[in-house]
C-alpha positions in Angstrom: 0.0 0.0 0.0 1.7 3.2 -0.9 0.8 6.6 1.0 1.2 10.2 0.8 2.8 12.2 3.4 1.4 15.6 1.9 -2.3 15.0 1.4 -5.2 13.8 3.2 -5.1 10.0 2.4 -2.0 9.4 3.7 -2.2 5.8 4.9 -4.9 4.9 3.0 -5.0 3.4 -0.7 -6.9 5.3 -3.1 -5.5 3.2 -6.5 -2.1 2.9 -4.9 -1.4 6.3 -6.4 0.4 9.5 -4.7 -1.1 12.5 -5.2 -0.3 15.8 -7.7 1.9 17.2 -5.0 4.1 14.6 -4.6 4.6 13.3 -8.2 3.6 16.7 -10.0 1.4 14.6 -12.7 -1.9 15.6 -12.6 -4.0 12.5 -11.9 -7.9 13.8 -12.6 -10.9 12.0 -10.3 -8.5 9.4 -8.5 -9.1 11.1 -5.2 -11.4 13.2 -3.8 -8.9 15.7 -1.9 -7.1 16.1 -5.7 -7.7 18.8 -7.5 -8.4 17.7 -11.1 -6.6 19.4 -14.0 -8.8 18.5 -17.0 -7.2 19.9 -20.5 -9.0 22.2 -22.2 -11.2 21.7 -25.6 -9.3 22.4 -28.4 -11.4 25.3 -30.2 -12.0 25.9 -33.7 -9.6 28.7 -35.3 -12.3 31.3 -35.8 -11.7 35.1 -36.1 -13.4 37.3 -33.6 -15.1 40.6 -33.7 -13.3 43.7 -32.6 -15.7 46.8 -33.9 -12.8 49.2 -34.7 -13.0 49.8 -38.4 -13.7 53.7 -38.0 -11.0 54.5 -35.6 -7.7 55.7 -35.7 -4.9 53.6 -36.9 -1.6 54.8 -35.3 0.3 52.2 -36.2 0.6 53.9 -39.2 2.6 57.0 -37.9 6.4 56.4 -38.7 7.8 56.5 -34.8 11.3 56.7 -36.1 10.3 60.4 -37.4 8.0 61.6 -34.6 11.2 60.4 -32.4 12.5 63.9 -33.9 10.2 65.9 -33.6 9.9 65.0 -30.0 13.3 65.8 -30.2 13.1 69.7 -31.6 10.0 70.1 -29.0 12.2 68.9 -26.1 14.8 71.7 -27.0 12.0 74.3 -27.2 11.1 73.6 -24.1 14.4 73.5 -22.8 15.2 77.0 -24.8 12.0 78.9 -24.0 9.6 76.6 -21.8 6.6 73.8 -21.7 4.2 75.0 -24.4 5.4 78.2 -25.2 4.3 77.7 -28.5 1.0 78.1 -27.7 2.0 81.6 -26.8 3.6 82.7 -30.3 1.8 84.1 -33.1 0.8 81.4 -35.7 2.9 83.9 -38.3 6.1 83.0 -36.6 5.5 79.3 -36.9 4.8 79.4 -41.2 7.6 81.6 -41.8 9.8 79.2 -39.7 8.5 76.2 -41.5 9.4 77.9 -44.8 13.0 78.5 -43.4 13.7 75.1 -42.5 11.6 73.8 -46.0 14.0 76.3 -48.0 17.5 75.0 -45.8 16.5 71.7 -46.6 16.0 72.4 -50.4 19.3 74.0 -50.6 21.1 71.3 -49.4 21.4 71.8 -45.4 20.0 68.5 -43.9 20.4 69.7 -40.0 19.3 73.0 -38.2 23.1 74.5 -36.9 21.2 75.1 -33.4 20.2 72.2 -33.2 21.8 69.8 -35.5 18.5 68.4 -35.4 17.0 67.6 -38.7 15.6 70.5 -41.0 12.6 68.7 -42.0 11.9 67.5 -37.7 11.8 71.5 -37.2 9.4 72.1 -40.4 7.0 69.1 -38.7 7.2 70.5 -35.8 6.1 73.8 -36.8 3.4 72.4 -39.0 1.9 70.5 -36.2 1.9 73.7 -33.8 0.0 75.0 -36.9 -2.1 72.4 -37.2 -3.2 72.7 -33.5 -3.7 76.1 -34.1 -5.9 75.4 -36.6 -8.1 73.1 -34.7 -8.5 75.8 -32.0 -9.6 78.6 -34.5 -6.6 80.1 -34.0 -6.1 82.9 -36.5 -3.3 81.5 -39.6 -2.3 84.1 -42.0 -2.6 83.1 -45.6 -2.5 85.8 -47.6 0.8 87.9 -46.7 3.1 84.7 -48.3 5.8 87.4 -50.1 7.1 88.1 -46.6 6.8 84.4 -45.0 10.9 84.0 -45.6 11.7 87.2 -43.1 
């Protein structure tokens, strides 16, 4: 008769079998004290339903690129402070983007302040614009001669 020194039947036969704590195999329905581990099912491969064909897909976004922009806003912050964008005239920001899109078409590929990339600075002033924009604040677009002063 074999027994089991960690569970309840210990001294008595149940199948001459030691429990899952003492041989770690699950043994299902040979003792009432065992709990029994029962595999699951195997399921069908079905697809499910996930209702989020109208929302936005950010996966989309290329990270590498918003990495610097991140970048040029960590310096403005450093520079001037936390959102003091949102504190400059929307003017400022197209006649900066125009700077860095004209550097960048002549043949300067990083901002000497910065050494950050041209085109990072022209997103990042576009997307101050942009938020502008959504908060009806006033954009000049008429007055483009004098955007490169």
């Amino acid at each position: 008769m074999k027994s089991c020194q960690t569970c309840a039947h210990s001294g008595k036969s149940w199948n001459d079998t030691p429990c899952y704590e003492c041989t770690g195999t699950a043994l299902v329905g040979m003792h009432p004290a065992w709990t029994p581990i029962v595999a699951p099912a195997v399921a069908e491969k079905t697809t499910g339903i996930k209702f989020d064909t109208d929302k936005l897909d950010y996966t989309l976004l290329p990270w590498d690129s918003i990495e610097d922009i991140v970048k040029v806003l960590e310096f403005g912050a450093r520079k001037y402070a936390r959102d003091n964008w949102k504190n400059v005239e929307a003017e400022r920001y197209v006649k900066a983007a125009f700077r860095h899109l004209v550097a960048y078409q002549q043949g300067e590929r990083s901002d000497q302040e910065t050494g950050l990339s041209h085109l990072a600075h022209l997103g990042c002033c576009v997307l101050f614009l942009l938020s502008m924009e959504k908060n009806n604040v006033a954009i000049p677009t008429s007055d483009r001669t004098s955007a490169l002063d």
